[in-house]
N, CA, C and O atoms as a Maestro MAE file, in Angstrom:
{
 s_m_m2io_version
 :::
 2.0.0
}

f_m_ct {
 s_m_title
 :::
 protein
 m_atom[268] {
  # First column is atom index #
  i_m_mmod_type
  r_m_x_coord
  r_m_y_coord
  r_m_z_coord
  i_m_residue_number
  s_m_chain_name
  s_m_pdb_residue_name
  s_m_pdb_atom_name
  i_m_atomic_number
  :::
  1 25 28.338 105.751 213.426 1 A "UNK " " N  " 7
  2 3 27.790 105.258 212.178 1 A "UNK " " CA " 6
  3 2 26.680 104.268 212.502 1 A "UNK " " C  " 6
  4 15 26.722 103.379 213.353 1 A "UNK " " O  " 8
  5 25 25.402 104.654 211.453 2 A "UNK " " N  " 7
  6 3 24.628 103.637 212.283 2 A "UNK " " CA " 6
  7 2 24.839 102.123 210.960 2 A "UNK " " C  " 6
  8 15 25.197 102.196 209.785 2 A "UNK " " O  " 8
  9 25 24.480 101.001 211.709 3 A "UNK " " N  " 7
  10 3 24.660 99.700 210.715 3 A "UNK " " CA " 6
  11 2 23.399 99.767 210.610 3 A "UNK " " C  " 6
  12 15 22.478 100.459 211.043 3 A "UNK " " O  " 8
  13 25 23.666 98.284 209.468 4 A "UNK " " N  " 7
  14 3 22.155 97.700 209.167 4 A "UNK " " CA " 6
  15 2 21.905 96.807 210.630 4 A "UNK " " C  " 6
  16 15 22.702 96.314 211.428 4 A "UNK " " O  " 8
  17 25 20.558 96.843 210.583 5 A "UNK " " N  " 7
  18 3 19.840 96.112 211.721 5 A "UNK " " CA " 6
  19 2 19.035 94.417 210.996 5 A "UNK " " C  " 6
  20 15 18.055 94.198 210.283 5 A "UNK " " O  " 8
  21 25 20.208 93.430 211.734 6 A "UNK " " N  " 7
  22 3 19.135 92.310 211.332 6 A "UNK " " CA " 6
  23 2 19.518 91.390 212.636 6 A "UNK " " C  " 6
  24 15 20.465 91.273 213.413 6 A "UNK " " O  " 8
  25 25 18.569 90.961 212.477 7 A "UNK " " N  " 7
  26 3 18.198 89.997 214.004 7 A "UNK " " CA " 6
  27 2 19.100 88.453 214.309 7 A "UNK " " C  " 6
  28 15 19.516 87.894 213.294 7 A "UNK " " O  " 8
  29 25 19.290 88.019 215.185 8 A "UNK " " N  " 7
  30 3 20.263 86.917 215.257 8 A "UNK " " CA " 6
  31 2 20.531 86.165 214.621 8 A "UNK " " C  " 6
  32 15 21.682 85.834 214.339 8 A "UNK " " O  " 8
  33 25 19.254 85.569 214.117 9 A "UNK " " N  " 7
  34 3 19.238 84.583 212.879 9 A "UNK " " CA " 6
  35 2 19.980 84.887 211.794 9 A "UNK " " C  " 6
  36 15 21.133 84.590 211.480 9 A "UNK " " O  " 8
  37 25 19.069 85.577 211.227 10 A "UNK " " N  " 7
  38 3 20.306 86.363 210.111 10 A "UNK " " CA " 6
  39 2 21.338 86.464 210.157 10 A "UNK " " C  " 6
  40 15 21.883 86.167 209.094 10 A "UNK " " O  " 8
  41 25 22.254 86.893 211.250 11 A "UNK " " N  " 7
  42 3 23.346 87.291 211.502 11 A "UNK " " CA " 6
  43 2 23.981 86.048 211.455 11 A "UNK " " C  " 6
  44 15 25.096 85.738 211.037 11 A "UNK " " O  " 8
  45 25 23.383 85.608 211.788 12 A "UNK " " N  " 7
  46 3 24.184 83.902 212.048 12 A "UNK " " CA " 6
  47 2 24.003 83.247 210.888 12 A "UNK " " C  " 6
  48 15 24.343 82.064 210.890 12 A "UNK " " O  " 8
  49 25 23.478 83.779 209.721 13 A "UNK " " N  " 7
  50 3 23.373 82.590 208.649 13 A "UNK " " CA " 6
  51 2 24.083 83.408 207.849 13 A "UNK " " C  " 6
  52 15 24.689 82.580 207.169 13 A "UNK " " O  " 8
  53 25 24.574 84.940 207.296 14 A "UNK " " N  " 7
  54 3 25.141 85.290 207.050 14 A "UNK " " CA " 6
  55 2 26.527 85.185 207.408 14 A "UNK " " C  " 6
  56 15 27.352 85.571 206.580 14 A "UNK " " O  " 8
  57 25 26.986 84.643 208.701 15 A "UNK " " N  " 7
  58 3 28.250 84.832 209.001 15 A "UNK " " CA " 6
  59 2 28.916 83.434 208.651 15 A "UNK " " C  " 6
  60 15 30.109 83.155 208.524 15 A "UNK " " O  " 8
  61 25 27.507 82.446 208.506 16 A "UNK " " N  " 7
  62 3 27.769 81.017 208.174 16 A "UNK " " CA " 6
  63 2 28.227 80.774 206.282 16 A "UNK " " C  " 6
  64 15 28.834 79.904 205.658 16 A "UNK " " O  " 8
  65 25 27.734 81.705 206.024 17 A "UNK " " N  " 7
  66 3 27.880 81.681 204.066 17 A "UNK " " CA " 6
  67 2 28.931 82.448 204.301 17 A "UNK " " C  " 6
  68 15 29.884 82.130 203.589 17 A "UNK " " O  " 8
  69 25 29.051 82.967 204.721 18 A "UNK " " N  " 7
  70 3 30.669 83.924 204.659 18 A "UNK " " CA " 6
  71 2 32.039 83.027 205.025 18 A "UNK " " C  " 6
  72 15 33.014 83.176 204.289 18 A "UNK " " O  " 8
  73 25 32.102 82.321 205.883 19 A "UNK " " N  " 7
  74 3 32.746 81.157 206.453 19 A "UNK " " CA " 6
  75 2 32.883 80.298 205.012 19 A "UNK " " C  " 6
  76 15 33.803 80.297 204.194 19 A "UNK " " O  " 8
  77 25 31.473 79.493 205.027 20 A "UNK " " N  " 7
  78 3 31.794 78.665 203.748 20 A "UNK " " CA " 6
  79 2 32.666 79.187 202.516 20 A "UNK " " C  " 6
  80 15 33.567 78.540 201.983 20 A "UNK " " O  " 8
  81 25 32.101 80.905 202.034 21 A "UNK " " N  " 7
  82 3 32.744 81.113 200.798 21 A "UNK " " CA " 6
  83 2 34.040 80.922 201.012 21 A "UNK " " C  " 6
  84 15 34.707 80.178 200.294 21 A "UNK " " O  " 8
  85 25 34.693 81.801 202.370 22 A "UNK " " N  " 7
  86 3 36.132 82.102 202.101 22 A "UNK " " CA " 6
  87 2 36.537 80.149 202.368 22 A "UNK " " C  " 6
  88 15 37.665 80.180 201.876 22 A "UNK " " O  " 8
  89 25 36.368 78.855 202.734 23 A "UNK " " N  " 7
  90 3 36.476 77.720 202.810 23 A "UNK " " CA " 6
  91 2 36.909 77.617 201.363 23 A "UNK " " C  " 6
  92 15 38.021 77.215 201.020 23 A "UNK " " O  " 8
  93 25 35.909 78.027 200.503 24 A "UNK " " N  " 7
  94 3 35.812 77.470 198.722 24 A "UNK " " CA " 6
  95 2 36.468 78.203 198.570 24 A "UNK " " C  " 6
  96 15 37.176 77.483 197.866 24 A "UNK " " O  " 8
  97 25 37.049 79.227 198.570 25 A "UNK " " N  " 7
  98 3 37.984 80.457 198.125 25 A "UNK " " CA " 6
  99 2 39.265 79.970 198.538 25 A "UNK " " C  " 6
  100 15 40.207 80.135 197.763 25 A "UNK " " O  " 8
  101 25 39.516 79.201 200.010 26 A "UNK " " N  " 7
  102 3 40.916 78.814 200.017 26 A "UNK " " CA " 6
  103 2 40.837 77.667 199.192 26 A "UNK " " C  " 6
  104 15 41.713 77.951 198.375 26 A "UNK " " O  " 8
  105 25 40.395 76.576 198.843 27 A "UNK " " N  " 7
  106 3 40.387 75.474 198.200 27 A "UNK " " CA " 6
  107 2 40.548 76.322 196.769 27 A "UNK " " C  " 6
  108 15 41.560 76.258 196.071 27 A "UNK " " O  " 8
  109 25 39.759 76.861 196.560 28 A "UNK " " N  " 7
  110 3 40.084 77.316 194.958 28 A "UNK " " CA " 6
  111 2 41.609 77.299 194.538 28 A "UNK " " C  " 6
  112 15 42.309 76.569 193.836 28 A "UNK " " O  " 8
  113 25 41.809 78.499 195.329 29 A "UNK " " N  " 7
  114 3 42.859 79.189 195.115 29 A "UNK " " CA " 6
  115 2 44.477 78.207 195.265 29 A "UNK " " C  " 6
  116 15 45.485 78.462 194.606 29 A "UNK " " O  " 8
  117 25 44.353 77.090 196.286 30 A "UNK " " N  " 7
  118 3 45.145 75.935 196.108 30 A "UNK " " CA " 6
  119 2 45.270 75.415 194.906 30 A "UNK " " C  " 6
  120 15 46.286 75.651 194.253 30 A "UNK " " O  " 8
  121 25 44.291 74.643 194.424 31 A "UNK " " N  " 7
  122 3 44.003 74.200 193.175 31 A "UNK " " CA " 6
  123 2 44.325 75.181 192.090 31 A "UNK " " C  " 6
  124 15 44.103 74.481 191.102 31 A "UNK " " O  " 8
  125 25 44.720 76.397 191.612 32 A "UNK " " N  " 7
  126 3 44.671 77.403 190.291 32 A "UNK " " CA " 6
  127 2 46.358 77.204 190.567 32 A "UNK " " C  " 6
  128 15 46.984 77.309 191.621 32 A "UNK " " O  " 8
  129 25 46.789 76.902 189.294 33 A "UNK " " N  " 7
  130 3 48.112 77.006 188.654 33 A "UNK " " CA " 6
  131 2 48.776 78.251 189.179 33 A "UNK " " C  " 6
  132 15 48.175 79.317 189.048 33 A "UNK " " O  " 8
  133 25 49.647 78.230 189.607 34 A "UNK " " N  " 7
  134 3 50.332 79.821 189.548 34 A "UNK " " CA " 6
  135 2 50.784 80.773 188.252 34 A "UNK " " C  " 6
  136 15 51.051 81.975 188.235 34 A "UNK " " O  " 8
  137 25 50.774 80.063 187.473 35 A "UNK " " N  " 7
  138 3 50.635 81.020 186.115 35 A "UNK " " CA " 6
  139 2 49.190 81.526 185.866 35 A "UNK " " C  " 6
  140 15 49.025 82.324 184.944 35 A "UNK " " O  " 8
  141 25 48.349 81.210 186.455 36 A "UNK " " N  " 7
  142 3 47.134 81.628 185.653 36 A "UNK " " CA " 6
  143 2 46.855 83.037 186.997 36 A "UNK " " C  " 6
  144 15 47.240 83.229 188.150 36 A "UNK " " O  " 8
  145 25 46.011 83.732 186.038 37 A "UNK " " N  " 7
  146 3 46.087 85.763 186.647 37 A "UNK " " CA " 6
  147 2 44.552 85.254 187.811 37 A "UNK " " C  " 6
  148 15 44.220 86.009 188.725 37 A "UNK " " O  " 8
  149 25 43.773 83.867 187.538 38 A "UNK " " N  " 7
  150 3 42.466 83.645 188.428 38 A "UNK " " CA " 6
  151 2 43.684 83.809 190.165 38 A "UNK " " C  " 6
  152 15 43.050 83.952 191.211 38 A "UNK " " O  " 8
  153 25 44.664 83.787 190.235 39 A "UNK " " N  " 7
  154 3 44.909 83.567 191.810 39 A "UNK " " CA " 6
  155 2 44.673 84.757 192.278 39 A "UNK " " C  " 6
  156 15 44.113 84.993 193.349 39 A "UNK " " O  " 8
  157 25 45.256 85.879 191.185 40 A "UNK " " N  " 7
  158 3 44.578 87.230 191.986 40 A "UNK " " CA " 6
  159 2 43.485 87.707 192.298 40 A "UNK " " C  " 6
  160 15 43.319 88.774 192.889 40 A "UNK " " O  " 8
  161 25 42.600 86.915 191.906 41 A "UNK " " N  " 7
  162 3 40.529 87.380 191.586 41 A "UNK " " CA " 6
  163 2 40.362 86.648 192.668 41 A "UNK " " C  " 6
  164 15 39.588 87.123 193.499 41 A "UNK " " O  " 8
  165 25 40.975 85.388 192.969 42 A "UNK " " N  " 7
  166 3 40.746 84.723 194.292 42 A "UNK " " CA " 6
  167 2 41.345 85.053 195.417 42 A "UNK " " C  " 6
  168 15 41.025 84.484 196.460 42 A "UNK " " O  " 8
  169 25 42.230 85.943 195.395 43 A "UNK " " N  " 7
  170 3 43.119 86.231 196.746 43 A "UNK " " CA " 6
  171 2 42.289 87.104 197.036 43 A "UNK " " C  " 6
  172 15 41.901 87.203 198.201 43 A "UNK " " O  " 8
  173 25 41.747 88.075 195.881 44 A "UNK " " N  " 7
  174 3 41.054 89.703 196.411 44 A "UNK " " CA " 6
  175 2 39.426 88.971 196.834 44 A "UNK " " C  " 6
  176 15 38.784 89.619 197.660 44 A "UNK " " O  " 8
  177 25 39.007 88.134 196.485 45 A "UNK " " N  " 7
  178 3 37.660 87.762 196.708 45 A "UNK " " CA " 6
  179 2 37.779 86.985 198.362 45 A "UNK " " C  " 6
  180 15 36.783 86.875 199.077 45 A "UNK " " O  " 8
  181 25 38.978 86.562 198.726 46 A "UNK " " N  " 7
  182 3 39.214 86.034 200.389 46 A "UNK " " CA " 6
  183 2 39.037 87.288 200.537 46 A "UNK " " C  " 6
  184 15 37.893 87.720 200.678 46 A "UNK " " O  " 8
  185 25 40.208 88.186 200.536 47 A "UNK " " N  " 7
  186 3 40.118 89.222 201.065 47 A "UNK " " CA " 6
  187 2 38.785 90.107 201.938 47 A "UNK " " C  " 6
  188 15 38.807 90.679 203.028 47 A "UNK " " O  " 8
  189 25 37.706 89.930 200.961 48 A "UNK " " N  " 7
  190 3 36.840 90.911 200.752 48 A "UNK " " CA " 6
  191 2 35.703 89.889 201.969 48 A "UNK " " C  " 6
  192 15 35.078 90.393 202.902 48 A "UNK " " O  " 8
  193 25 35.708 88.288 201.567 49 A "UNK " " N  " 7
  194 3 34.860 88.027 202.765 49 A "UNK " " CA " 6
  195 2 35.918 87.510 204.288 49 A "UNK " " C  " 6
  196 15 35.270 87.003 205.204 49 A "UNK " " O  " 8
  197 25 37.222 87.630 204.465 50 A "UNK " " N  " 7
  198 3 37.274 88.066 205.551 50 A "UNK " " CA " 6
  199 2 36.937 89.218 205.955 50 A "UNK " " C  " 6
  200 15 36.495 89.316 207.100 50 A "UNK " " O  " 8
  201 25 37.076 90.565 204.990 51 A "UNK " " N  " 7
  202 3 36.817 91.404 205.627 51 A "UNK " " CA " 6
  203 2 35.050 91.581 205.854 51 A "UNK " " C  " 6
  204 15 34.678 92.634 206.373 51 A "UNK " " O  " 8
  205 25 34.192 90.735 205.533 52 A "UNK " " N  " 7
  206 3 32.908 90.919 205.859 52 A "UNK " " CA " 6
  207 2 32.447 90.227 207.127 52 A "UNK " " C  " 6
  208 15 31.474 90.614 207.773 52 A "UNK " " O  " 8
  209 25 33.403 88.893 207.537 53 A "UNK " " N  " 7
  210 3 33.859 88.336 208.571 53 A "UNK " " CA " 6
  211 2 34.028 89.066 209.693 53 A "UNK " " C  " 6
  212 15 33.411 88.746 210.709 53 A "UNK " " O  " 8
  213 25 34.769 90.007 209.684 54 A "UNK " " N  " 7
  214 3 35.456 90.671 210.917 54 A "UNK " " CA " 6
  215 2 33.997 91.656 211.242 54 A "UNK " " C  " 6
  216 15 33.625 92.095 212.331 54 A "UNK " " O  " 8
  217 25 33.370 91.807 209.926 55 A "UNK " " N  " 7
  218 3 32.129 93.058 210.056 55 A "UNK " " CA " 6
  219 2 31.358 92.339 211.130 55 A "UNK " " C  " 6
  220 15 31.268 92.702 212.303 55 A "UNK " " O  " 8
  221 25 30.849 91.344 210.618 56 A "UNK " " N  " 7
  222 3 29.728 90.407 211.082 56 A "UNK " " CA " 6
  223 2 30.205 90.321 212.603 56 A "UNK " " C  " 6
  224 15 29.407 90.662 213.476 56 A "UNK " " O  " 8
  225 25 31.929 89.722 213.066 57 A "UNK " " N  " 7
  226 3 32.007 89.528 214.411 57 A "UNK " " CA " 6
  227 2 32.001 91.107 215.271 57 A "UNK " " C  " 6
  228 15 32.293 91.157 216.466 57 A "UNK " " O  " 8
  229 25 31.654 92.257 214.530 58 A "UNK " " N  " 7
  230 3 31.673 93.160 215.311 58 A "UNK " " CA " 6
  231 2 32.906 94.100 215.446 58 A "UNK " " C  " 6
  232 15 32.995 95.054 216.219 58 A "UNK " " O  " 8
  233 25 33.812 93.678 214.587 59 A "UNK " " N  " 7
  234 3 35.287 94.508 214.346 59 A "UNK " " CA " 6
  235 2 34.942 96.054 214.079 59 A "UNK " " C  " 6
  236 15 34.899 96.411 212.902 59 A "UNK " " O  " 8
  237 25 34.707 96.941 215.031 60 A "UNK " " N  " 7
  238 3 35.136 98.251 214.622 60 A "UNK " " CA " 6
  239 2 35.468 98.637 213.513 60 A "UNK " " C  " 6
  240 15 34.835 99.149 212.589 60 A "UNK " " O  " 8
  241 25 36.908 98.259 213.705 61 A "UNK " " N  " 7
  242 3 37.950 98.912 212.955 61 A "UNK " " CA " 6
  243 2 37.832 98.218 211.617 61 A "UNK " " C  " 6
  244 15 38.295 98.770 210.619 61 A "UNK " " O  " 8
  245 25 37.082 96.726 211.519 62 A "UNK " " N  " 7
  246 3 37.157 96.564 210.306 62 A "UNK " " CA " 6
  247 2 36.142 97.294 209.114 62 A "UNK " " C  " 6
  248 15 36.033 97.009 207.921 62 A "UNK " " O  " 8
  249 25 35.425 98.383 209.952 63 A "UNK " " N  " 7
  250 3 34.234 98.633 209.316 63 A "UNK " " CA " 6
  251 2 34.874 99.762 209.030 63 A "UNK " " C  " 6
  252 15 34.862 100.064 207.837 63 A "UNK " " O  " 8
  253 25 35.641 100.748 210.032 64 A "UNK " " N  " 7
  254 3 36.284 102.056 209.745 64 A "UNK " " CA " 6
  255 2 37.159 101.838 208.479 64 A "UNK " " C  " 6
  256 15 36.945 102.334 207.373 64 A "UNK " " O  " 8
  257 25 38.220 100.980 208.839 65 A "UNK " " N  " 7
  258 3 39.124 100.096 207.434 65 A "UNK " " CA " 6
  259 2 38.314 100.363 205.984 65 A "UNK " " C  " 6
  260 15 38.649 101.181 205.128 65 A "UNK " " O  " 8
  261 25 37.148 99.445 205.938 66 A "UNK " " N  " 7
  262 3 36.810 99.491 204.531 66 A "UNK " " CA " 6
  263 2 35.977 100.647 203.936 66 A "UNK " " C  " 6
  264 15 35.032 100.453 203.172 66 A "UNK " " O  " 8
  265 25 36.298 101.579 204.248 67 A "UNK " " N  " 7
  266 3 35.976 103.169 203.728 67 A "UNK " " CA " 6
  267 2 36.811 103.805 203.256 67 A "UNK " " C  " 6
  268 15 36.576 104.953 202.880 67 A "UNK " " O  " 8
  :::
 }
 m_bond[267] {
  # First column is bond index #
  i_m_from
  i_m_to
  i_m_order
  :::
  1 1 2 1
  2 2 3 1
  3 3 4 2
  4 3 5 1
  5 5 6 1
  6 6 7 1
  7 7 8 2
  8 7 9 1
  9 9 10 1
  10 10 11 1
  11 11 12 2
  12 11 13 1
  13 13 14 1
  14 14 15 1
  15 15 16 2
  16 15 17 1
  17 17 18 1
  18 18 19 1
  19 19 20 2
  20 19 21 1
  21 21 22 1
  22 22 23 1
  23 23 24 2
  24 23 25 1
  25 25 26 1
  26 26 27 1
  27 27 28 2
  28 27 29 1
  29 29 30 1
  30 30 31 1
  31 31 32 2
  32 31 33 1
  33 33 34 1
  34 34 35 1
  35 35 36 2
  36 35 37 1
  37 37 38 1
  38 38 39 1
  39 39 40 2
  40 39 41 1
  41 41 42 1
  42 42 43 1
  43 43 44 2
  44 43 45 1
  45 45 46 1
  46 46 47 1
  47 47 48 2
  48 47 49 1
  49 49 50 1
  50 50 51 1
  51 51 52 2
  52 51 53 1
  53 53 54 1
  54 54 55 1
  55 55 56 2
  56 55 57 1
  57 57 58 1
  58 58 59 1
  59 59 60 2
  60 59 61 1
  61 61 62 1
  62 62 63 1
  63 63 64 2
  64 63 65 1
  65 65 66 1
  66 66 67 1
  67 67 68 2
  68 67 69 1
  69 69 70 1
  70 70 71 1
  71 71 72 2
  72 71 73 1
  73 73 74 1
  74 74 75 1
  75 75 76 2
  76 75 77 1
  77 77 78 1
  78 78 79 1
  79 79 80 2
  80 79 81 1
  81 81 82 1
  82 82 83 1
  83 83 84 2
  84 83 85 1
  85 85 86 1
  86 86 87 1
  87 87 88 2
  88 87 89 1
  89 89 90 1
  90 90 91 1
  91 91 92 2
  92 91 93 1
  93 93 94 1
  94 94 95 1
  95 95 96 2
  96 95 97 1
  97 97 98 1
  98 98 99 1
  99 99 100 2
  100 99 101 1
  101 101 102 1
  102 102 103 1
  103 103 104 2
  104 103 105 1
  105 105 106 1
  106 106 107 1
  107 107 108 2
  108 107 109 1
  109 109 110 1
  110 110 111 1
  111 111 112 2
  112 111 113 1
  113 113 114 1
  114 114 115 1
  115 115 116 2
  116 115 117 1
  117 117 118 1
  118 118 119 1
  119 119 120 2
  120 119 121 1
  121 121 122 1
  122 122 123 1
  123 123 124 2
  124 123 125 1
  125 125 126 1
  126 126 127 1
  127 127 128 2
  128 127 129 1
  129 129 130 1
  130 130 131 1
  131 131 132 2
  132 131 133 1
  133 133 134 1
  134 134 135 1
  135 135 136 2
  136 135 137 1
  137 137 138 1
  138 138 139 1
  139 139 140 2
  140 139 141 1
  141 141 142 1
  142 142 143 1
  143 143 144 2
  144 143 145 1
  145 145 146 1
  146 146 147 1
  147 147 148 2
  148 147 149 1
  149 149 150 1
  150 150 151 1
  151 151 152 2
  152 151 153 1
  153 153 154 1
  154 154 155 1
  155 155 156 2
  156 155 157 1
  157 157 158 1
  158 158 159 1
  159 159 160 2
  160 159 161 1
  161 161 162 1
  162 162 163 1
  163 163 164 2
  164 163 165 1
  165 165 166 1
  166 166 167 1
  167 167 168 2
  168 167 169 1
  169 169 170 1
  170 170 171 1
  171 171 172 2
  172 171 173 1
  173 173 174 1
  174 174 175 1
  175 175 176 2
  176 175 177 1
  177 177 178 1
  178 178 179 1
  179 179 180 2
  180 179 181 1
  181 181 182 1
  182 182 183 1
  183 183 184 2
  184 183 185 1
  185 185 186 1
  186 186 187 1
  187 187 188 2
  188 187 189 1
  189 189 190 1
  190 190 191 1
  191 191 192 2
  192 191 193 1
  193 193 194 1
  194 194 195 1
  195 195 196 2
  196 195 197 1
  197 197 198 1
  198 198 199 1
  199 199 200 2
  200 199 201 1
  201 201 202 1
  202 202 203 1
  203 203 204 2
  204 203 205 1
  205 205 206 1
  206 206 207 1
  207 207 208 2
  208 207 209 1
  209 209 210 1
  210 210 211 1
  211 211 212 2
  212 211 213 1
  213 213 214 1
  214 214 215 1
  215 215 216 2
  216 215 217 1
  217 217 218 1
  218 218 219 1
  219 219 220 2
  220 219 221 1
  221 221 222 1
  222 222 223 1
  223 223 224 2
  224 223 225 1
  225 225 226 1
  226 226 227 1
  227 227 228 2
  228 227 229 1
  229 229 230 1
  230 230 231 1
  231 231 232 2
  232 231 233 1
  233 233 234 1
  234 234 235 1
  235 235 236 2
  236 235 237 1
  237 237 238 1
  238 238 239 1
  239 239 240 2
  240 239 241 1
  241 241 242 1
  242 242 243 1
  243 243 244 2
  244 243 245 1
  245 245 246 1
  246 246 247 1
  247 247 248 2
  248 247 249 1
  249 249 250 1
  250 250 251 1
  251 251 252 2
  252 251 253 1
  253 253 254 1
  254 254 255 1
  255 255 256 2
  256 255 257 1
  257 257 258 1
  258 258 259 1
  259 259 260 2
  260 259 261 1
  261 261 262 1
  262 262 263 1
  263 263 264 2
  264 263 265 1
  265 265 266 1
  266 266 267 1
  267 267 268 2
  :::
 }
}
């Protein structure tokens, strides 16, 4: 499979906003009541940038995974 092609920089500032979100995503998700349905929009939204996480460090399998 071929990826997208972007150069170090990029890669590295992308993998840096990805870091931060899932940071605000665990803090969120501490903070939301357990009655309220936002913990599931926040569990699936970690979800989604670890799994862009694992892309960025080069995970194979995490790329095969999300297909």
């Amino acid at each position: 499979m071929e990826g997208l092609r972007v150069n170090d920089m990029e890669h590295d500032v992308l993998k840096r906003l990805a870091e931060r979100a899932l940071k605000e995503l665990d803090e969120a998700y501490r903070r939301v009541p357990d009655t309220d349905n936002g913990k599931t929009y926040l569990w699936r939204g970690k979800e989604r940038v670890k799994l862009m996480l694992k892309i960025l460090e080069g995970d194979e399998d995490a790329v095969r995974d999300s297909f």
